[in-house]
N, C-alpha and C positions, 0 to 999 in steps of 0.2 A: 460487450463493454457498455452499450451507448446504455442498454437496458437495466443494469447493476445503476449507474448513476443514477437514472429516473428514480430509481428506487430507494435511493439512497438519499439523494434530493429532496422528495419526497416524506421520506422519514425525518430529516430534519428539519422541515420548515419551522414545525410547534415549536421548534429548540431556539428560534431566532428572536432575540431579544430587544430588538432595535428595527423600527419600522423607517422607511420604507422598503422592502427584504426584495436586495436585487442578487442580481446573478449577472456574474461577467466570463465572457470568454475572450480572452485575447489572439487567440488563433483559430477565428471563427469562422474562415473558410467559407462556402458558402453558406453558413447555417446547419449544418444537418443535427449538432449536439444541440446548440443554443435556440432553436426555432422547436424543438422534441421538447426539453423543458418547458420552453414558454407554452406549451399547447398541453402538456401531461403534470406542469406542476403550476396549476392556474395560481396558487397561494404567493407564486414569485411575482412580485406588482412591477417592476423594470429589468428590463434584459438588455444587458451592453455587451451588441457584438462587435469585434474588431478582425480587419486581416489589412494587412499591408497592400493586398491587392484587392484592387479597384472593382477589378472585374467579377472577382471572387463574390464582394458586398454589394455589389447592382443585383447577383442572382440569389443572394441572401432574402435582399429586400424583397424582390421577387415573390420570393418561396414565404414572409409574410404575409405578404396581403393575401395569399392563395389561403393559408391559412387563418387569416383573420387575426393576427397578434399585431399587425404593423403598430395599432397606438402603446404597445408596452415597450417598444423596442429601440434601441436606440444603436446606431450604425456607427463605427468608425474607419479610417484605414490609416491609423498613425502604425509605428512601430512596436513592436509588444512591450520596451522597457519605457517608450513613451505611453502607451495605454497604461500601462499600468498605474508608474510615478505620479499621473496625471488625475488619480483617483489617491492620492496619500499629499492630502492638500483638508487646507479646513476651505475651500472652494469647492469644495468637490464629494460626496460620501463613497466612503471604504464602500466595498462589495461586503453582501453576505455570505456568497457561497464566490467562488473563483475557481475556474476550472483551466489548470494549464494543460493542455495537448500540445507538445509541441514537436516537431522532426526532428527525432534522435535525442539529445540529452535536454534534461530541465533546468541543469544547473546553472547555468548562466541568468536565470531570469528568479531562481527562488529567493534572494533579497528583495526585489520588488513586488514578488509575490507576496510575501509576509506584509509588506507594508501598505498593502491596497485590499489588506480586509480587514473588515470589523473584530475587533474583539470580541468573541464570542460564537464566530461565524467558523467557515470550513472553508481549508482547500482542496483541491483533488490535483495530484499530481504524477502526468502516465511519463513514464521514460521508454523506448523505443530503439536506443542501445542497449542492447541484450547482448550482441556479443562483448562489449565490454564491461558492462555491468555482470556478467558470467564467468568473467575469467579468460576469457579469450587473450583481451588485450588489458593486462593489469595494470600496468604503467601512467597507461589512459585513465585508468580509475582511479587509480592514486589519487591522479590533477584533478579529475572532474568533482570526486566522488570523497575525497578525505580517507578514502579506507582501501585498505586490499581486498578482492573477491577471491573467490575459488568458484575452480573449474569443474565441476563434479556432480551427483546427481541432486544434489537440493542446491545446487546454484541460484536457484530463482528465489528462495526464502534470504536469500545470505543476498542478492540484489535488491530485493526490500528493502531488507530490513541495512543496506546501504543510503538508500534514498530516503528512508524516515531517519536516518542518525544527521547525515547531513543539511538535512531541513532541524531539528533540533537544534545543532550548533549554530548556524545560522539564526535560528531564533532567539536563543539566548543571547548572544549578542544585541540583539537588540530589545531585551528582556523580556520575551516571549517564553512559551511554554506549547509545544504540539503534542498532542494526544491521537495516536493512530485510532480508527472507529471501526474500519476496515480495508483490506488488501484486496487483492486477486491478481494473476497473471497468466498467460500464456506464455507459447513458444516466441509471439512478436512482440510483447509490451509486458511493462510491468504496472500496477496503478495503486495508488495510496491515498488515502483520505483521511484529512487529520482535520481534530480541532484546534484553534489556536487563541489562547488566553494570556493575560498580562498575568504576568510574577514573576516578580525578581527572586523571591527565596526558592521559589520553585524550579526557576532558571539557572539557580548556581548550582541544584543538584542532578545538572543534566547527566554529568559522566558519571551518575549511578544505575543508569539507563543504558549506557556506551558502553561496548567493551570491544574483547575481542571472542573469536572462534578458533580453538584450535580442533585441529584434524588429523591424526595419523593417518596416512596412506595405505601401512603397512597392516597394522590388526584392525582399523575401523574406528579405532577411540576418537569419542569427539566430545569436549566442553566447551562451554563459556566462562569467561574469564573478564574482571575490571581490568585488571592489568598483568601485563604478558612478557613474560622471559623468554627471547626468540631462543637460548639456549638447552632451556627446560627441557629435556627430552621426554617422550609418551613415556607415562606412571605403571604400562600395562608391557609394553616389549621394547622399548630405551629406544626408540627409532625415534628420528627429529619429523617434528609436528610441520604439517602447513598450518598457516593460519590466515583468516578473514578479519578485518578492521581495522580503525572502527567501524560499530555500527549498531545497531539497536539489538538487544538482548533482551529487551522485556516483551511484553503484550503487544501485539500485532492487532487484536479485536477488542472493539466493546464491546461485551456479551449484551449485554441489556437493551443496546443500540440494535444488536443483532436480530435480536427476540422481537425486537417493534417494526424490524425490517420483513419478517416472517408474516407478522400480526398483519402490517398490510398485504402484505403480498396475497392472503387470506380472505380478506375480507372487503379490498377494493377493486372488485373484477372488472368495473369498466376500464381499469388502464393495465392492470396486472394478471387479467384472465390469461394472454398467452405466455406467460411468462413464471409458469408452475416448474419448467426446467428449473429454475435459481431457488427450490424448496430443497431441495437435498441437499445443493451448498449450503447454506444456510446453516439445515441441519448441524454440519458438519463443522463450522463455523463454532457453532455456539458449542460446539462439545470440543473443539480442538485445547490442546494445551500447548497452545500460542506463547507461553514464558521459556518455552523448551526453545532454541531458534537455529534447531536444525532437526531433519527426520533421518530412517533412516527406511530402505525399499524390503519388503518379502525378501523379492530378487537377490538382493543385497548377502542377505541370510542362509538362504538357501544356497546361495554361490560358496559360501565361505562353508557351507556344514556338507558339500557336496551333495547334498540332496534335490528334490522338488519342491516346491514353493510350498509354503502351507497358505490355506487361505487368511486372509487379513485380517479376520476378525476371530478367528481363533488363535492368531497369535495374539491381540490385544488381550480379551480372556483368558489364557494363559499368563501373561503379565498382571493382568488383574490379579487374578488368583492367589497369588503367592504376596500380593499388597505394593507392586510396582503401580504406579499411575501410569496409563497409555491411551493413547487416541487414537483417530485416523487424522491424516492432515486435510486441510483443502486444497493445496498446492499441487498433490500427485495422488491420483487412485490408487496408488501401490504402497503407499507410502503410511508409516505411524510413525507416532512420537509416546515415547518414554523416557520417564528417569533413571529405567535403568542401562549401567554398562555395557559395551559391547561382548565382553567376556559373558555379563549372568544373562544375555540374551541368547546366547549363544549356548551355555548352559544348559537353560532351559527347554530349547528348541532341538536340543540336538535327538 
């Protein structure tokens, strides 16, 4: 996690348009994200770390001076809706990058987030309720989250792309515009990186971004959809669909962002040499087709044609072939995306 940020951090500095280019973390614990920055991304000239607890920032400070950043750094221990508010003042400058980590959900604190960055600048935002951002507990995500999840195997893409629809709505309102640059997640957190610019015309066209996901249970049909008839029945075997949303239906990555994320990772070995694992994501990254905003598993396929898995990449090629678009995902090793049907995949593969 802590390692995709530096890197990511890093790639965006050149991006930041507005000196003096700081970095804040409001759940800054004792340092261990916000003191890595300050020592791996020397181009961040102010570091404002924050945690409620006291004790927490004594050993912050601490782990400064050990490292020699104490004069870029600056300590607090207000509350996170006060750290933040407390930077969206003409007293005070917006942050360039803002990193919220915070236990369990984000959403309470993404209005204030939005408002304590620079125009132009990023936020990174990890959620850490996975089972309710999963489907576990839908109900909960409704409130939290504005959308319904599902419970199933790309749970984690449909929990994303939750958390970027939500910060979208939220920004528009206050006439913003967020651009995802990149994702990632595991089994314990989810994390998202977006940029965030002023436009109102931009911001009224959010819910062409927003939709929904429908999913049949029953044959495996799945689309995305602006807008959603819970009656509709599957167009493939009349069964009544689940469905996820809102939530974001477009690009999940910048490709270009990606390829400059690679570009370092390549060529600045003093910070990036052990950190040659995050070439393959990457890879994959830039080749995924992230518009698609669900996968579907081998597994998946081979369950349903009663057979053995074929390998990953020969089902892609296979798709290829015949003129479907297909990828692998970054989300699940087992996993591609295509535009084509469950039906002509199934077709094809049998």
């Amino acid at each position: 996690n802590r390692d995709i940020s530096v890197l990511v951090y890093k790639t965006f500095v050149p991006e930041i348009n507005k000196n003096p280019k700081t970095f804040g973390d409001p759940f800054g614990g004792i340092g261990a994200r916000a003191l890595r920055v300050a020592v791996e991304v020397p181009e961040l000239e102010q570091i404002y770390i924050n945690d409620i607890n006291s004790v927490a920032i004594d050993a912050a400070k601490k782990a400064a001076q050990i490292n020699l950043v104490t004069q870029k750094c600056t300590f607090t221990t207000q509350d996170v809706v006060g750290f933040l508010t407390s930077h969206d003042s003409k007293n005070y400058e917006r942050f360039s990058i803002v990193d919220l980590d915070p236990f369990g959900s984000p959403s309470a604190y993404i209005d204030c987030l939005l408002r304590s960055v620079n125009k132009g600048g990023m936020v990174s935002i990890t959620a850490t309720d996975t089972a309710v951002l999963c489907g576990v507990h839908p109900q909960v995500c409704m409130r939290k989250y504005y959308g319904k999840p599902l419970n199933n195997h790309y749970a984690r893409e449909t929990a994303l792309r939750l958390i970027i629809s939500l910060t979208a709505l939220i920004a528009a309102r206050l006439d913003l515009v967020v651009h995802p640059i990149f994702v990632h997640a595991n089994l314990h957190y989810l994390r998202v990186y977006l940029t965030v610019s002023v436009s109102r015309l931009e911001a009224n066209s959010v819910f062409k971004r927003i939709g929904y996901l429908r999913d049949c249970p029953k044959c495996g049909n799945r689309n995305a959809v602006t807008e959603y008839d819970r009656g509709e029945p599957c167009e493939l075997c009349g069964s009544t669909h689940s469905f996820a949303g809102y939530l974001w239906i477009t690009r999940l990555f910048d490709k270009d962002f990606v390829k400059k994320m690679s570009y370092l990772l390549d060529t600045d070995d003093e910070v990036f040499a052990p950190m040659q694992y995050l070439k393959k994501i990457l890879v994959t990254c830039t080749e995924e087709l992230d518009d698609i905003p669900f996968y579907f598993l081998s597994d998946e396929i081979a369950s349903r044609l009663m057979t053995n898995p074929k390998p990953l990449q020969k089902i892609i090629e296979q798709l290829r072939s015949i003129g479907y678009r297909a990828s692998r995902t970054s989300l699940d090793p087992n996993g591609f995306k295509t535009d084509a049907r469950i039906d002509q995949i199934l077709d094809l593969l049998k």
